[in-house]
KEKE-3310 file (N, C-alpha, C; in steps of 0.2 Angstrom, whole numbers, plus 5000, padded with zeros to 4 digits):
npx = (4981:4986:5001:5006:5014:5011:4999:5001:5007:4998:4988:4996:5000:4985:4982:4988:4986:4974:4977:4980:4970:4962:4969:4967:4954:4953:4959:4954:4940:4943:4947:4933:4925:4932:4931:4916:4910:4915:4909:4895:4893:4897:4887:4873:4876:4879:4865:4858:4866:4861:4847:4850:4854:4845:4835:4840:4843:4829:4823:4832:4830:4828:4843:4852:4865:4880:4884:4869:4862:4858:4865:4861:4868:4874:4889:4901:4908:4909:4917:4918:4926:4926:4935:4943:4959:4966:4963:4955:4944:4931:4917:4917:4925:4921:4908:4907:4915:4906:4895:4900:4903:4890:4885:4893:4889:4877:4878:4886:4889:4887:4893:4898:4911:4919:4926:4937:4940:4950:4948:4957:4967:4963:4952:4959:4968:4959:4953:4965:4967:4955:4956:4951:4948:4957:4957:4962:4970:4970:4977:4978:4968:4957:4949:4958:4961:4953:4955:4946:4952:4956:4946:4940:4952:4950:4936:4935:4943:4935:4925:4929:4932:4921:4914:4923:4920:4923:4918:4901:4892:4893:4899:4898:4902:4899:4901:4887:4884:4875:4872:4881:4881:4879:4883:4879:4882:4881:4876:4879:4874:4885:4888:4878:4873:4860:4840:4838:4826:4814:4803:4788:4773:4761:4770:4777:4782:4774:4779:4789:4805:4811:4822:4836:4843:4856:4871:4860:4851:4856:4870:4874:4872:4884:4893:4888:4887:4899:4904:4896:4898:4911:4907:4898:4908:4915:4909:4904:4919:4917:4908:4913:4924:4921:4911:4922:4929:4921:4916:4930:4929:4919:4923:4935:4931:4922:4933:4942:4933:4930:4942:4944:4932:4939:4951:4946:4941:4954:4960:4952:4955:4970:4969:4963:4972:4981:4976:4977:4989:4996:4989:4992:5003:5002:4998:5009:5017:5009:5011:5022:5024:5017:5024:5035:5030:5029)
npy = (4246:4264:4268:4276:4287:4291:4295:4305:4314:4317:4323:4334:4342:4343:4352:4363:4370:4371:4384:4393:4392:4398:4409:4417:4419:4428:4439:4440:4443:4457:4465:4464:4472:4485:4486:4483:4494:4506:4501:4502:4515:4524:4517:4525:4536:4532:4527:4540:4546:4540:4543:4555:4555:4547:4558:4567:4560:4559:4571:4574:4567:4556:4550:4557:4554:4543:4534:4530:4524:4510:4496:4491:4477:4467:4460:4461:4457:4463:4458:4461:4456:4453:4446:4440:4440:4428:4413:4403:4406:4398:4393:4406:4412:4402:4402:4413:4415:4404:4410:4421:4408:4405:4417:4421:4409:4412:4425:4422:4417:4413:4423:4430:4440:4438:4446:4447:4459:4458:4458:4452:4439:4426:4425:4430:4418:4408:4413:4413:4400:4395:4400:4412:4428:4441:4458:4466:4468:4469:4467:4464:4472:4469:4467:4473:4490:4501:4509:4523:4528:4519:4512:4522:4523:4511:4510:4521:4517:4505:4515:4521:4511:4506:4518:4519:4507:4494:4485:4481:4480:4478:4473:4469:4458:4454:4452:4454:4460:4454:4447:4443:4429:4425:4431:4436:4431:4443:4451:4465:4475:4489:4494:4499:4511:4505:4509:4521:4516:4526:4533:4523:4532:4530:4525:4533:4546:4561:4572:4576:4576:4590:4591:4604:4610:4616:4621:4614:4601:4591:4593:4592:4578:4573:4575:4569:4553:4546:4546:4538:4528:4525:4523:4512:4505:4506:4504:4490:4483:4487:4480:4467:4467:4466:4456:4444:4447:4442:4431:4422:4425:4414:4402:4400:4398:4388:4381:4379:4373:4363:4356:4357:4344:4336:4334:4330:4316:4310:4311:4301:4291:4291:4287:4275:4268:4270:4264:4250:4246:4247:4236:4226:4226:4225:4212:4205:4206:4198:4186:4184:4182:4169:4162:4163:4155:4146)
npz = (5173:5176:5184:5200:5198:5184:5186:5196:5189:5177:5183:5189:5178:5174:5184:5179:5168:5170:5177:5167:5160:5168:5171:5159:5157:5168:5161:5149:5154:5161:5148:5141:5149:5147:5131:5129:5137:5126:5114:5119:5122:5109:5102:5103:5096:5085:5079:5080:5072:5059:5061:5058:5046:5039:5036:5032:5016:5012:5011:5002:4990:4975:4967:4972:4976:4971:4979:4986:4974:4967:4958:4943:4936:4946:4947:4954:4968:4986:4999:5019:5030:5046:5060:5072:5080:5086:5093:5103:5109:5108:5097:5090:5080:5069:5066:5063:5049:5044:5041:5031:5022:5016:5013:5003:4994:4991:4983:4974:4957:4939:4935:4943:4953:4966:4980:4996:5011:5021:5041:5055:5059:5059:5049:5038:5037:5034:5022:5014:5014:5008:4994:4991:4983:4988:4992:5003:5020:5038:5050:5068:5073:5077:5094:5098:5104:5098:5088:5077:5066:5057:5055:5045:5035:5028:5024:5015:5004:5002:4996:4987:4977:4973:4968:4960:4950:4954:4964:4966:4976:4991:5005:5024:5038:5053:5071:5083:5095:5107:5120:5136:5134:5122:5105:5090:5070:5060:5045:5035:5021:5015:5003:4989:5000:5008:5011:5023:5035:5041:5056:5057:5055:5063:5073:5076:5089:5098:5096:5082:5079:5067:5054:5051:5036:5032:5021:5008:5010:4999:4996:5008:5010:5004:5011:5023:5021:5014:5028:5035:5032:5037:5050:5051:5050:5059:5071:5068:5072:5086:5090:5087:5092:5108:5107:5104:5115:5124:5121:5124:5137:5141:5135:5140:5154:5153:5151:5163:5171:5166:5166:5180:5183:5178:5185:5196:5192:5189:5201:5209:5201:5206:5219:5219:5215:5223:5233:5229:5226:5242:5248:5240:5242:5254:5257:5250:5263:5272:5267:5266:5280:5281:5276:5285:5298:5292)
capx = (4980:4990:5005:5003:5018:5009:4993:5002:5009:4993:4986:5000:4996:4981:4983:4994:4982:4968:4978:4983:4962:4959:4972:4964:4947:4953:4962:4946:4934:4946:4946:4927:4925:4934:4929:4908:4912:4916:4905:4887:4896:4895:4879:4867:4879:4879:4859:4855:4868:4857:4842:4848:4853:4840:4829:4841:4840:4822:4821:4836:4826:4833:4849:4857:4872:4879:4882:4865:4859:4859:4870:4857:4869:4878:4894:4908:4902:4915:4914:4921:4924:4930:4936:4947:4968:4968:4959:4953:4938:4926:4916:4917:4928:4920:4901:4908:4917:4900:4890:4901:4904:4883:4885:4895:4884:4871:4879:4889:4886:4893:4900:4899:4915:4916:4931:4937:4944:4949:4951:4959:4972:4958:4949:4962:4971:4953:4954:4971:4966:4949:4957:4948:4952:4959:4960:4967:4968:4971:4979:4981:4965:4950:4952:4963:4961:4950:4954:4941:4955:4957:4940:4939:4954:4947:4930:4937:4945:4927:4920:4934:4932:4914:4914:4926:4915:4929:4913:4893:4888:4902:4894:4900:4901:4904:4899:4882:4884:4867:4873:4888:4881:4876:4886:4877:4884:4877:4876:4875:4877:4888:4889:4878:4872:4853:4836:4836:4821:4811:4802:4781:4770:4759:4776:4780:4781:4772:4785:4796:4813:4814:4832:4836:4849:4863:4866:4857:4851:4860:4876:4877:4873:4889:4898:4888:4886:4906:4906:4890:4900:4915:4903:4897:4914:4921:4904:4905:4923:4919:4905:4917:4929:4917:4910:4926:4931:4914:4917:4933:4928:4915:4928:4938:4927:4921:4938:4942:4926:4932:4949:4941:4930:4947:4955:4942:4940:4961:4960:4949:4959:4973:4968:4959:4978:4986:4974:4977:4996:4994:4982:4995:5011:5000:4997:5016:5019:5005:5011:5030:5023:5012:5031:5041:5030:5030)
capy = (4252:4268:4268:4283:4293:4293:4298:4311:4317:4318:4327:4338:4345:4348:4358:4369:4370:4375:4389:4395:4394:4402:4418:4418:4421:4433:4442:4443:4448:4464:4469:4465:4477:4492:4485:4485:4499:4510:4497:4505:4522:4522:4514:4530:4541:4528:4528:4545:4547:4535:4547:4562:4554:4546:4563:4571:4558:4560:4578:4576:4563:4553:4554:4562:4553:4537:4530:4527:4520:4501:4495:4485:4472:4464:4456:4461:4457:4461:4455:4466:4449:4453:4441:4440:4438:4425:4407:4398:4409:4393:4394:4414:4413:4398:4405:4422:4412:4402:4417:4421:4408:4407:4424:4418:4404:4416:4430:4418:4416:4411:4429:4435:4437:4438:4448:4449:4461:4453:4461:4450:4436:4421:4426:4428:4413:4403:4416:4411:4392:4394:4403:4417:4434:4444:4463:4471:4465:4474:4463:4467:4478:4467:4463:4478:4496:4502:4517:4527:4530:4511:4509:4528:4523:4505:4513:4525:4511:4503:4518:4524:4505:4505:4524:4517:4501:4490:4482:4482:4478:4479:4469:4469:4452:4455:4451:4459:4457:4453:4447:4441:4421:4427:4435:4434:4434:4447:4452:4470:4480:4495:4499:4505:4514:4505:4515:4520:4517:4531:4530:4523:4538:4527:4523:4541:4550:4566:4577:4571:4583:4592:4595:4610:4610:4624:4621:4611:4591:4587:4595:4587:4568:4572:4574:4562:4546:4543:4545:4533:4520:4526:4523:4508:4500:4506:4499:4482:4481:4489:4475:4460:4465:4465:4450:4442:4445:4437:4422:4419:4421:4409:4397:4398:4397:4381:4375:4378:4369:4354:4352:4353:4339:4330:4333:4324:4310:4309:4311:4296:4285:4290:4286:4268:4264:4270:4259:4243:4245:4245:4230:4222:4227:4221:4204:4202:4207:4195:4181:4183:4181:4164:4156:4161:4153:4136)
capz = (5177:5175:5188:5204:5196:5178:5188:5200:5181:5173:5188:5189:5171:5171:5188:5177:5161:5174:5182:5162:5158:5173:5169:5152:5159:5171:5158:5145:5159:5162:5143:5140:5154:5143:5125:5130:5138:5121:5112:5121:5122:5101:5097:5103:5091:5076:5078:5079:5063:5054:5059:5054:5040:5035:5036:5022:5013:5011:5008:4993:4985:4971:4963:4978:4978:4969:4983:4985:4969:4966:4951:4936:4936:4951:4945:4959:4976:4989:5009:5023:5036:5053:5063:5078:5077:5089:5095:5111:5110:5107:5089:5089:5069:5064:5066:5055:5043:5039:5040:5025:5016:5017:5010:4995:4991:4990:4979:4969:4951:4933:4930:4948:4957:4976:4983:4999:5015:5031:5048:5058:5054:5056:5044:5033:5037:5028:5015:5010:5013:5003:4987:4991:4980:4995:4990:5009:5027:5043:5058:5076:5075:5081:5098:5102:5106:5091:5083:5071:5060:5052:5049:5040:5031:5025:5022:5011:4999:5000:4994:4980:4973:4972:4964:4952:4949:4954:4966:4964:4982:4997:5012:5031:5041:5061:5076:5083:5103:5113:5129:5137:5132:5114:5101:5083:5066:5056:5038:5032:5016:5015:4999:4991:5006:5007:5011:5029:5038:5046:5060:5055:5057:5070:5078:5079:5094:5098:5092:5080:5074:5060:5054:5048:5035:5030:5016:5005:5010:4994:4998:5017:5011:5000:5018:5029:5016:5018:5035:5037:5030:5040:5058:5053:5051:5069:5074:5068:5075:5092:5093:5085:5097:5113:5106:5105:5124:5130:5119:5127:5145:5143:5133:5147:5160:5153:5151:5169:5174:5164:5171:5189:5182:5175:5191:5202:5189:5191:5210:5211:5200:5209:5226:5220:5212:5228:5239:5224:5229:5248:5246:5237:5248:5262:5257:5251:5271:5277:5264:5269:5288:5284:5276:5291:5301:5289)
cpx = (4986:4996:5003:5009:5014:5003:4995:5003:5001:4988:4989:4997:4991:4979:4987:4990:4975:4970:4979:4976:4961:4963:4969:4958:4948:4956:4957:4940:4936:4946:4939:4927:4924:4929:4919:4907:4910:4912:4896:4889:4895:4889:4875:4869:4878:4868:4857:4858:4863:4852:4842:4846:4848:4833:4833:4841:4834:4820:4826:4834:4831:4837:4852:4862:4872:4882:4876:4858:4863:4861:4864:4858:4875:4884:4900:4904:4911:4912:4919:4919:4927:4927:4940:4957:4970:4963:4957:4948:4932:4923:4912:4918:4923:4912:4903:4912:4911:4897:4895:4901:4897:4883:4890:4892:4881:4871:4884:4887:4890:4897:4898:4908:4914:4927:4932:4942:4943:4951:4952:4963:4967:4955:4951:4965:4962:4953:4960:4970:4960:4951:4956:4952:4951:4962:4964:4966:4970:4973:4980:4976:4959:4954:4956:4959:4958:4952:4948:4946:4957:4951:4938:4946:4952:4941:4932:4940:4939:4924:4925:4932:4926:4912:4919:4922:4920:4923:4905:4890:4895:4896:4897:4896:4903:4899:4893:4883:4878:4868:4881:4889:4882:4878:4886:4881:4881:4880:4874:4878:4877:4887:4884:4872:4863:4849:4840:4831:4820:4806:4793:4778:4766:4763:4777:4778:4776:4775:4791:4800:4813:4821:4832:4842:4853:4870:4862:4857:4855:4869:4879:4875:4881:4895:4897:4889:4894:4904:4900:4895:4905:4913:4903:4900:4917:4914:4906:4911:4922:4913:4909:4922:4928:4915:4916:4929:4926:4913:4923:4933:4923:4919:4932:4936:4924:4927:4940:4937:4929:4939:4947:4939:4934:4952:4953:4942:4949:4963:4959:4954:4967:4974:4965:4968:4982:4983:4978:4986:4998:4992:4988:5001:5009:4999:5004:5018:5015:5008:5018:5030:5022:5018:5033:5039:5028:5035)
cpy = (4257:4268:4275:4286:4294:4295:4305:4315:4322:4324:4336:4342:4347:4354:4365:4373:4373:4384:4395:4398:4400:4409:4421:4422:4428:4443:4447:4447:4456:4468:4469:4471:4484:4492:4487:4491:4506:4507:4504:4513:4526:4521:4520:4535:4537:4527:4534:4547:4546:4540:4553:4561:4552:4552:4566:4568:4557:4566:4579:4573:4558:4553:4558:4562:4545:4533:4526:4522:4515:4500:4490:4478:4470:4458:4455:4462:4457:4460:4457:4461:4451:4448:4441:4437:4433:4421:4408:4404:4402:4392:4399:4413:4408:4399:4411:4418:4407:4407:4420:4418:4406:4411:4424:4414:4407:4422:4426:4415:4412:4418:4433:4434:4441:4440:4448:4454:4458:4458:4456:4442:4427:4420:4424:4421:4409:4408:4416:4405:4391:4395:4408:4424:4437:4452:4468:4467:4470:4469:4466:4473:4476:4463:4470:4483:4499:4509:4518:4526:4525:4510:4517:4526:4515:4506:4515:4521:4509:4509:4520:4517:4505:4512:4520:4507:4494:4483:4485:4483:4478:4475:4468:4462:4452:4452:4454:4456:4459:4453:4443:4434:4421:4431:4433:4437:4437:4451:4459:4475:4488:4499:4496:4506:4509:4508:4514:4522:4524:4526:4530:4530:4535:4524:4530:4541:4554:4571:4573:4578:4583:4593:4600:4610:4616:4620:4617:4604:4588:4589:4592:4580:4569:4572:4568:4554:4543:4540:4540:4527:4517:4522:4515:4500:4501:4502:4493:4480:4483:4484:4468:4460:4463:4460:4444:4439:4441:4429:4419:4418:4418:4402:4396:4398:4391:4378:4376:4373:4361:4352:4351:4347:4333:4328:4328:4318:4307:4308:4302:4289:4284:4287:4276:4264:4266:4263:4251:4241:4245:4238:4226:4224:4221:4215:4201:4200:4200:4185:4179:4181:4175:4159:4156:4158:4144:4135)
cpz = (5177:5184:5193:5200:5190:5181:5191:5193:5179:5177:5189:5183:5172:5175:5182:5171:5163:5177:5174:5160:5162:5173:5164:5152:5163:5169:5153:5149:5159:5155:5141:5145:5148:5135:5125:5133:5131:5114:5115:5124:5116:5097:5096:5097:5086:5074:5077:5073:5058:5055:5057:5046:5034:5033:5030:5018:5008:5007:5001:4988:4980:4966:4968:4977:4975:4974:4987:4980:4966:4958:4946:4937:4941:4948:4948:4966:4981:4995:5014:5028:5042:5061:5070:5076:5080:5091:5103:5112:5106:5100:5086:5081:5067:5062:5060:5050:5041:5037:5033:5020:5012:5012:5003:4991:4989:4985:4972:4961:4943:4932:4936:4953:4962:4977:4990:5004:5020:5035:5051:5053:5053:5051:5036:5032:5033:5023:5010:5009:5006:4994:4986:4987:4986:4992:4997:5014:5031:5051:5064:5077:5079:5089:5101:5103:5099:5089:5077:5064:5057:5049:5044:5033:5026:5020:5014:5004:4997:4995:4989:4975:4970:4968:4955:4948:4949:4959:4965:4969:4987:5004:5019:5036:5048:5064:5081:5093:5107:5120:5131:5134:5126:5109:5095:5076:5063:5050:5038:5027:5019:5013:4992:4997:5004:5011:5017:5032:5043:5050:5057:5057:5063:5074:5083:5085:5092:5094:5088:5075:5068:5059:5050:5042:5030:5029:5015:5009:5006:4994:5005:5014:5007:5005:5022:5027:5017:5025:5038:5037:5035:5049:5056:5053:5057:5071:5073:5071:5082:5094:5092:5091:5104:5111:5106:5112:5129:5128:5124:5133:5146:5140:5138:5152:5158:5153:5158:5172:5171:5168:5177:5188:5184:5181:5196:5201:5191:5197:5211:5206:5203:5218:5225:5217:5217:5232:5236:5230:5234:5249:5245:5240:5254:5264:5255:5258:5275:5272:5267:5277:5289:5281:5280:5296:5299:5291)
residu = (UNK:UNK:UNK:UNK:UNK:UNK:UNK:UNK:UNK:UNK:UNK:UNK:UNK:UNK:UNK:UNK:UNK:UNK:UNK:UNK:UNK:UNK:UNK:UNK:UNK:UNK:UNK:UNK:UNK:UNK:UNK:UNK:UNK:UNK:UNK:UNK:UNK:UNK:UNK:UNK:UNK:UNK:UNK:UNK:UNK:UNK:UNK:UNK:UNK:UNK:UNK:UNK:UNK:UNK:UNK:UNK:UNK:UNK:UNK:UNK:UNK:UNK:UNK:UNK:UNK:UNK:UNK:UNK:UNK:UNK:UNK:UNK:UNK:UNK:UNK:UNK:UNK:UNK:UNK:UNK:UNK:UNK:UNK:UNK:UNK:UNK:UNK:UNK:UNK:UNK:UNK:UNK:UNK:UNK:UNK:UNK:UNK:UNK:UNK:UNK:UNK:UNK:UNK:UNK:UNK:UNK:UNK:UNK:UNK:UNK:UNK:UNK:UNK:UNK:UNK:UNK:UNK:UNK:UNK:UNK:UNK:UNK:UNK:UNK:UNK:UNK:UNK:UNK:UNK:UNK:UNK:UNK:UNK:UNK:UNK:UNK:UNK:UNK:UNK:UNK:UNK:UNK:UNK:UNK:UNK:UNK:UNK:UNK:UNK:UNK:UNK:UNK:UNK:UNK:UNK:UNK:UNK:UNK:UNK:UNK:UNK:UNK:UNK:UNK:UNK:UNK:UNK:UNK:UNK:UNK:UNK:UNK:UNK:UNK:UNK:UNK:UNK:UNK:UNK:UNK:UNK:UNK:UNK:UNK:UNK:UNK:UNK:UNK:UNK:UNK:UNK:UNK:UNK:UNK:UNK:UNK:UNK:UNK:UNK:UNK:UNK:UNK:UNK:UNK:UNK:UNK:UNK:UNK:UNK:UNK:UNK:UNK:UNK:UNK:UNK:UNK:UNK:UNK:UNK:UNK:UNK:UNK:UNK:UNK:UNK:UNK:UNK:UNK:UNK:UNK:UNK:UNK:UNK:UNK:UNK:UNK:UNK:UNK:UNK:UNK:UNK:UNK:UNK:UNK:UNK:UNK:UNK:UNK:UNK:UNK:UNK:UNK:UNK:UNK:UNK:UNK:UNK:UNK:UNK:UNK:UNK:UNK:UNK:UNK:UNK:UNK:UNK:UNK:UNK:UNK:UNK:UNK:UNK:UNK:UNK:UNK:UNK:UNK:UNK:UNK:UNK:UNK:UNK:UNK:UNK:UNK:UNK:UNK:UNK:UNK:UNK:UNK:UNK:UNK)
# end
C-alpha cells in the first residue's frame, strides 16, 4: 500500500491538472462563443452565393467556364485538409485525418497521384509522417481569428494549378459543425466547381427570384466562380475552427470530471492508509502498555 506522503502527492497533482483542465475549458467556452458566432453569421451569405450562382450557371449553359467542366481523365487529385494547430481536443484531427486518408484510398490509383495542402500543423505533421506530396501549408490560421484573405489567397493557387492542369479534381476536408457534441468530417469538391443544385420545382416556393444580370451570365460566372471557391474555403475554416473549440470544451470537461473521479478514488485510499497507520500506532501503544505491566 502506497505511503500517506505518496498518496497526499498523487492527490496533490492531480488537483493541479484539474485546475489546468478546467482553465482550458474555460478558455475554449469563451472563443467558441466568438468563432460560432462569425461561423452562423457566414453561412446565409455562402448559401444565397451558391443561389445566385447557381441560377447563372443555368442560364450560361455549357462551356461557360473551365472551371466548371470535368477533366476525361483524373490523374492529379489534390486534398485541401484542414486541421487544427494544436491537441487536447479529444479525436477532433484524428476523425479529419481518416476522413482523408479514406479519401485517398478512394482516389488512389496506378497512375493517380494524390497531392496535398495542409491548414494547420496537425495535419501537416501526418503529412510529413505519411510521405505525403505536400504542395503548401498555412499554420496559426485554424483556430484563430480567420481572415477572408488566406483562404482567397490559398484558393487562388487552387485554381491557377487546376487552370494549368497541375491537378484534375482539388477536394476540401473540414470540419461541418452540427451541435456543440457533434462536429462531422466532411468531404467536398472544389475544383472543378460541381453542378449546383436548384431548388425542385415542387420544392419551390410560390415566388421564386429571377436574377437579373448586367452584363452577360457568362461574363459574371467569370467573377463569381473564383470567389465561390474563395467562400467555400473561409467557410470550411470558420466551421473547422468553431468545431475545434466545442471539441476541446468537451475534452476538457471530461477531463475535469475525471480527475474529480481520480480525486475521490485517491481520497478514499488516502483516508483507509491514514486509519491502517493509526490502527497500527495504536496497537504499538497498547502492546508497549501490556509489557510494562509484565
Amino acid at each position: 500500500m502506497a505511503t500517506l506522503k505518496e498518496v497526499q502527492l498523487k492527490i496533490s497533482g492531480v488537483k493541479k491538472t484539474k485546475q489546468i483542465t478546467s482553465a482550458m475549458k474555460m478558455v475554449a467556452t469563451s472563443r467558441l462563443r466568438g468563432a460560432q458566432l462569425a461561423m452562423e453569421a457566414f453561412r446565409p451569405y455562402a448559401e444565397k452565393y451558391a443561389e445566385v450562382l447557381g441560377s447563372l450557371a443555368q442560364k450560361a449553359g455549357e462551356g461557360a467556364s473551365p472551371l466548371l467542366e470535368a477533366r476525361e481523365e483524373v490523374k492529379k487529385v489534390h486534398i485541401v485538409l484542414l486541421t487544427s494547430d494544436r491537441g487536447l481536443c479529444g479525436g477532433f484531427n484524428v476523425n479529419l485525418i481518416n476522413k482523408a486518408e479514406a479519401l485517398i484510398k478512394e482516389k488512389e490509383g496506378d497512375e493517380v497521384e494524390i497531392s496535398i495542402t495542409n491548414f494547420g500543423k496537425r495535419g501537416r505533421d501526418w503529412a510529413r509522417k505519411e510521405g505525403q506530396a505536400r504542395v503548401d501549408e498555412y499554420l496559426g490560421v485554424v483556430g484563430a481569428n480567420v481572415g477572408f484573405g488566406i483562404a482567397s489567397t490559398g484558393g487562388q493557387k487552387l485554381i491557377n494549378g487546376f487552370l494549368a492542369g497541375e491537378y484534375d479534381e482539388v477536394y476540401l476536408v473540414y470540419a461541418e459543425f452540427v451541435s456543440m457534441g457533434r462536429q462531422v468530417p466532411v468531404v467536398q469538391q472544389l475544383l472543378p466547381i460541381p453542378p449546383i443544385e436548384m431548388v425542385e420545382e415542387e420544392e419551390a416556393t410560390a415566388f421564386q427570384a429571377e436574377h437579373i444580370c448586367e452584363p452577360s451570365a457568362g461574363l459574371l460566372l467569370g467573377e463569381m466562380l473564383p470567389k465561390n471557391v474563395y467562400i467555400q474555403i473561409y467557410r470550411g475554416l470558420l466551421e473547422t475552427s468553431t468545431s475545434e473549440h466545442a471539441a476541446r470544451m468537451s475534452a476538457m470537461d471530461n477531463a475535469t470530471k475525471a480527475c474529480s473521479d481520480i480525486i475521490t478514488d485517491l481520497q478514499r485510499v488516502y483516508n483507509k492508509a491514514r486509519q491502517a497507520a493509526i490502527t497500527a500506532d495504536l496497537m504499538d501503544i497498547v502492546g508497549g502498555a501490556e509489557a510494562l505491566k509484565g
